[in-house]
FIKOLZA-1660 file (N, C-alpha, C; in steps of 0.1 Angstrom, whole numbers, plus 5000, padded with zeros to 4 digits):
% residues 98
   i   px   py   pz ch aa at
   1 3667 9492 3957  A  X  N
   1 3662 9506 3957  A  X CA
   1 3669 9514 3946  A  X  C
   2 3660 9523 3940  A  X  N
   2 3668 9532 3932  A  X CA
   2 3675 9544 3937  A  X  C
   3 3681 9547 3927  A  X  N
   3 3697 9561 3934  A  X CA
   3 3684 9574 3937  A  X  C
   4 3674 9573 3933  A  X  N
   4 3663 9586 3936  A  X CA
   4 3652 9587 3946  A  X  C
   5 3648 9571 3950  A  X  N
   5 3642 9566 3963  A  X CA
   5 3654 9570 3976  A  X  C
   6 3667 9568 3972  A  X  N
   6 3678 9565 3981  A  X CA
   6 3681 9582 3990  A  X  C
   7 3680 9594 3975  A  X  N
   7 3679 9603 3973  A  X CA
   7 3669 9611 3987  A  X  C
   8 3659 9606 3985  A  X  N
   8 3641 9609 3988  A  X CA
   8 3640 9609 4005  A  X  C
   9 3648 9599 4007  A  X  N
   9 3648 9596 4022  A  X CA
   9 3651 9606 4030  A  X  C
  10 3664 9610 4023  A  X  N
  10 3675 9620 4033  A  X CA
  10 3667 9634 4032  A  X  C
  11 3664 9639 4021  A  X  N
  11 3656 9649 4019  A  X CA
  11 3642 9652 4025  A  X  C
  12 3635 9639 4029  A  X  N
  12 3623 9640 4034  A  X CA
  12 3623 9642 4051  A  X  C
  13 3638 9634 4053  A  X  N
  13 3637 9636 4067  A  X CA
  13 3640 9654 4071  A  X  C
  14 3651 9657 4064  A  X  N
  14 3652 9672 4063  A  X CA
  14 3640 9681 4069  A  X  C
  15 3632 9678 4054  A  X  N
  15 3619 9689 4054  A  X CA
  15 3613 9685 4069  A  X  C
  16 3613 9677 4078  A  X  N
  16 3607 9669 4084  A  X CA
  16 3610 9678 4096  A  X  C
  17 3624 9679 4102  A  X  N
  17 3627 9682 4112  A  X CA
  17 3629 9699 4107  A  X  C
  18 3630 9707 4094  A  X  N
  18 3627 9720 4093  A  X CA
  18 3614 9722 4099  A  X  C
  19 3603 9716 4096  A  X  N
  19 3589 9717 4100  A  X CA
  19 3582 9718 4113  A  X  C
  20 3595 9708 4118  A  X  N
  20 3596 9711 4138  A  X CA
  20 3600 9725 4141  A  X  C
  21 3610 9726 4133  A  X  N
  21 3620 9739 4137  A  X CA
  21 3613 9751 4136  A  X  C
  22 3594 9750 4128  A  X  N
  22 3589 9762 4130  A  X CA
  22 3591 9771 4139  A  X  C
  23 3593 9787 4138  A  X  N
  23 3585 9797 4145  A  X CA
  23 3571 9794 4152  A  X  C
  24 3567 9803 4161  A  X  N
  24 3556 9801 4164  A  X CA
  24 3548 9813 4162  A  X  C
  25 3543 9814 4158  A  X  N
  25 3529 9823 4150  A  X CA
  25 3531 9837 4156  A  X  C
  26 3532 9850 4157  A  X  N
  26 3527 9864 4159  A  X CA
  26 3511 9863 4166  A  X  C
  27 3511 9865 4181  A  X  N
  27 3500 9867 4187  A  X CA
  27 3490 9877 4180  A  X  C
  28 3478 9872 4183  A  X  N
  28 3470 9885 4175  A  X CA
  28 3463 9892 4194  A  X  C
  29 3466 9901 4193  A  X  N
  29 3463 9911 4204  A  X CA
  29 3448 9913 4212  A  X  C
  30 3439 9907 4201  A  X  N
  30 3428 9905 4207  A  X CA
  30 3418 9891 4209  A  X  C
  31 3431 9880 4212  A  X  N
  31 3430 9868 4218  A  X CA
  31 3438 9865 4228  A  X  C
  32 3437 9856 4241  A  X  N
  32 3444 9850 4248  A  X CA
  32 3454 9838 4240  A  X  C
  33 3466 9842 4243  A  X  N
  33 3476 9835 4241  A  X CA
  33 3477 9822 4253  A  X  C
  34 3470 9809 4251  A  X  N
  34 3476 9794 4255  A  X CA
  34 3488 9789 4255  A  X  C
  35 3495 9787 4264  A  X  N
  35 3507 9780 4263  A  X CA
  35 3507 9766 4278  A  X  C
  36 3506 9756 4268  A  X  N
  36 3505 9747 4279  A  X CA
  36 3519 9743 4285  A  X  C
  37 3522 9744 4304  A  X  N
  37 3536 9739 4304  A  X CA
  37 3538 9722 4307  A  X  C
  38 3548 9713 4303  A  X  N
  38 3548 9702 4307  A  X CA
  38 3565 9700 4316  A  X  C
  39 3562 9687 4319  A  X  N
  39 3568 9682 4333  A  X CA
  39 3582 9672 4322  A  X  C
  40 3590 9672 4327  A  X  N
  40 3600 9662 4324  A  X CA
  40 3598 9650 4321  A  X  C
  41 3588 9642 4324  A  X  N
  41 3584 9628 4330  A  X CA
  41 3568 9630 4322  A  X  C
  42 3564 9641 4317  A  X  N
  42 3551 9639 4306  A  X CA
  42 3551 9648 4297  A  X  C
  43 3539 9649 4288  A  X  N
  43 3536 9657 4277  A  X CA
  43 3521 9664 4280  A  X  C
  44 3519 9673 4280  A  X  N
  44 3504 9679 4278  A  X CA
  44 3504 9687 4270  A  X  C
  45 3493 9679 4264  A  X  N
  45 3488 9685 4248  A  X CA
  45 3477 9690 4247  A  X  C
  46 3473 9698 4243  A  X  N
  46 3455 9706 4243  A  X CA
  46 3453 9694 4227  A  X  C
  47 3437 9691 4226  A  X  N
  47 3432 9684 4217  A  X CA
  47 3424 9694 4208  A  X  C
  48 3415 9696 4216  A  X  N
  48 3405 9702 4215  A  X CA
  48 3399 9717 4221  A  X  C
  49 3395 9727 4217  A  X  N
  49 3392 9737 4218  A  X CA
  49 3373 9740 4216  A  X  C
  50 3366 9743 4225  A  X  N
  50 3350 9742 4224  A  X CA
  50 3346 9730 4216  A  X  C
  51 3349 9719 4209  A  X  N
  51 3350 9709 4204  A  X CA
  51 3358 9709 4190  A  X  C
  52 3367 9720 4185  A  X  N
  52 3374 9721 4173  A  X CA
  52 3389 9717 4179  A  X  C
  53 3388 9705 4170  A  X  N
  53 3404 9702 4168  A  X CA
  53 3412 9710 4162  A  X  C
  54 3423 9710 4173  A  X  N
  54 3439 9725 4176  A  X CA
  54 3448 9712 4166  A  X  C
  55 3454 9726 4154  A  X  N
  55 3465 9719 4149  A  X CA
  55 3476 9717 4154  A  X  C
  56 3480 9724 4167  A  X  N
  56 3490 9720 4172  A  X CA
  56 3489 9724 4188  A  X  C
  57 3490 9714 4197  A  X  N
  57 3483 9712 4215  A  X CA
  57 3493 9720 4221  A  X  C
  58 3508 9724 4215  A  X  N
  58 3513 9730 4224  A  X CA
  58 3511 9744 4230  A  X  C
  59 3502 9753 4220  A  X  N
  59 3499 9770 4222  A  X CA
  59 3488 9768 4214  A  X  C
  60 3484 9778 4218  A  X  N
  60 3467 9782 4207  A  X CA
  60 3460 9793 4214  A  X  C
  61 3455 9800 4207  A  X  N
  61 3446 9819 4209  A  X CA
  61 3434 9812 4208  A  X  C
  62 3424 9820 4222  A  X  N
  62 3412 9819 4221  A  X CA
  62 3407 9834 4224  A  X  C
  63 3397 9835 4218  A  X  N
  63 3391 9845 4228  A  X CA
  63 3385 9849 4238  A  X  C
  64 3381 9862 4241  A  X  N
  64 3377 9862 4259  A  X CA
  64 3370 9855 4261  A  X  C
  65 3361 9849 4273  A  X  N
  65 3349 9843 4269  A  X CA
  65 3350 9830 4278  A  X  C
  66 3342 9820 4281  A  X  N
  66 3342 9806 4288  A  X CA
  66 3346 9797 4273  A  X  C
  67 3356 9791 4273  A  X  N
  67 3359 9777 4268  A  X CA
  67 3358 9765 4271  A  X  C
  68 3359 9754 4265  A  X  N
  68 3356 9740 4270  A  X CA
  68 3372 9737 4264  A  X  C
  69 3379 9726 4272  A  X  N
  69 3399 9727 4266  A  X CA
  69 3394 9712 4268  A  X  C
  70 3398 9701 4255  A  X  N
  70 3402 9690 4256  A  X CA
  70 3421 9686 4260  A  X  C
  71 3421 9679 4269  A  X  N
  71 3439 9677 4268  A  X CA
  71 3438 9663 4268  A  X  C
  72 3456 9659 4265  A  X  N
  72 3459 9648 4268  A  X CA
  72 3472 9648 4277  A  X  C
  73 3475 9637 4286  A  X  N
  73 3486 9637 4293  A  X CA
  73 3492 9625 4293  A  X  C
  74 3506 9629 4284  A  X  N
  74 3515 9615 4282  A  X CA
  74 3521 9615 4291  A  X  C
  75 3521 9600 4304  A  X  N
  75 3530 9599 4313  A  X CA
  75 3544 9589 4306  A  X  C
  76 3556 9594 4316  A  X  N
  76 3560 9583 4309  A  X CA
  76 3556 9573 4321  A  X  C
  77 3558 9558 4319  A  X  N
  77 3559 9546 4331  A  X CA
  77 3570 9542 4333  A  X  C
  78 3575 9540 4342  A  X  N
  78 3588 9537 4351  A  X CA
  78 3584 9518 4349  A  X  C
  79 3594 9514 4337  A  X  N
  79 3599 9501 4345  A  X CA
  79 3590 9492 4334  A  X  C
  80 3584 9499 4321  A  X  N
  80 3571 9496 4315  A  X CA
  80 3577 9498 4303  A  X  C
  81 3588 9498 4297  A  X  N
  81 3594 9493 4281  A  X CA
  81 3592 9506 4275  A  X  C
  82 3591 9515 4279  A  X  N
  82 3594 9530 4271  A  X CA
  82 3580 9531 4263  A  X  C
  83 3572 9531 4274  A  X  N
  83 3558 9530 4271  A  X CA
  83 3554 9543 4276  A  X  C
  84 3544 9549 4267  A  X  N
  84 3536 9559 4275  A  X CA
  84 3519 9556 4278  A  X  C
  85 3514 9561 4293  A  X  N
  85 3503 9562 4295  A  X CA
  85 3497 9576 4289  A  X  C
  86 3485 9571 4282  A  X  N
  86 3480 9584 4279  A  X CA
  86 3462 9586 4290  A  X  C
  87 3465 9601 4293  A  X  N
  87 3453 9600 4299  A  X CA
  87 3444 9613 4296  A  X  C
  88 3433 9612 4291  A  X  N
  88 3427 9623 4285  A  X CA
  88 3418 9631 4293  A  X  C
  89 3414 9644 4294  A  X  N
  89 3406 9651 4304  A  X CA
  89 3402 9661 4297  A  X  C
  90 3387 9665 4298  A  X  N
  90 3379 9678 4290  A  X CA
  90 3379 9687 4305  A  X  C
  91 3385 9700 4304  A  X  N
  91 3383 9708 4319  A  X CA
  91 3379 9722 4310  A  X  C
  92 3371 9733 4317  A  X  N
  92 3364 9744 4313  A  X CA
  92 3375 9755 4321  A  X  C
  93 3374 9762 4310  A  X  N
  93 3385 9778 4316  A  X CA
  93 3376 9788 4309  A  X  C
  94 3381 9799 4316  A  X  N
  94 3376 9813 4316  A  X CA
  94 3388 9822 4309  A  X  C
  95 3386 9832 4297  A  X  N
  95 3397 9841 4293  A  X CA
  95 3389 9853 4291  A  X  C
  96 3398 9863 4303  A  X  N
  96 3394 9875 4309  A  X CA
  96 3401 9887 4297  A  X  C
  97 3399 9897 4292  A  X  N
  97 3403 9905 4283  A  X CA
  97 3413 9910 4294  A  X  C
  98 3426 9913 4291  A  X  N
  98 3432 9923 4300  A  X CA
  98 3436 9937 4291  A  X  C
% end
């Protein structure tokens, strides 16, 4: 490998974990603020939003109104090689103006 490939690695991981390190967005006041909570032992992620894929599952603004929420739920498995079960579910919510 070259000294500029070798270079590329260290730097890309950088940007990589800055990009995690994001902030999270300034609510806009006339949407419901989403924040999904998860469990030690899983991950729940929103997919989907009325059928529009969310760039990112962990928060997302909708407005008032009936929605349709795609999620997913990573379990982990006990005993199963650091495997996760994934299990997917479309459930309907309501966001009330307060």
């Amino acid at each position: 490998m070259s000294s500029k490939t070798l270079l590329l690695i260290p730097m890309l991981s950088v940007v990589a974990l800055l990009c995690a390190c994001a902030a999270v967005p300034k609510p806009d006041p006339s949407e419901a603020w989403i924040g999904l909570r998860e469990d030690p032992q899983s991950d729940l992620m929103a997919e989907r939003v009325d059928g529009k894929r969310l760039n990112d599952g962990r928060y997302f603004e909708v407005t008032p109104g009936t929605h349709r929420l795609g999620m997913t739920l990573f379990v982990d498995a006990m005993n199963d090689n650091n495997q996760n079960k994934q299990l997917g579910k479309t459930r309907g919510f309501t966001c009330m103006a307060g």
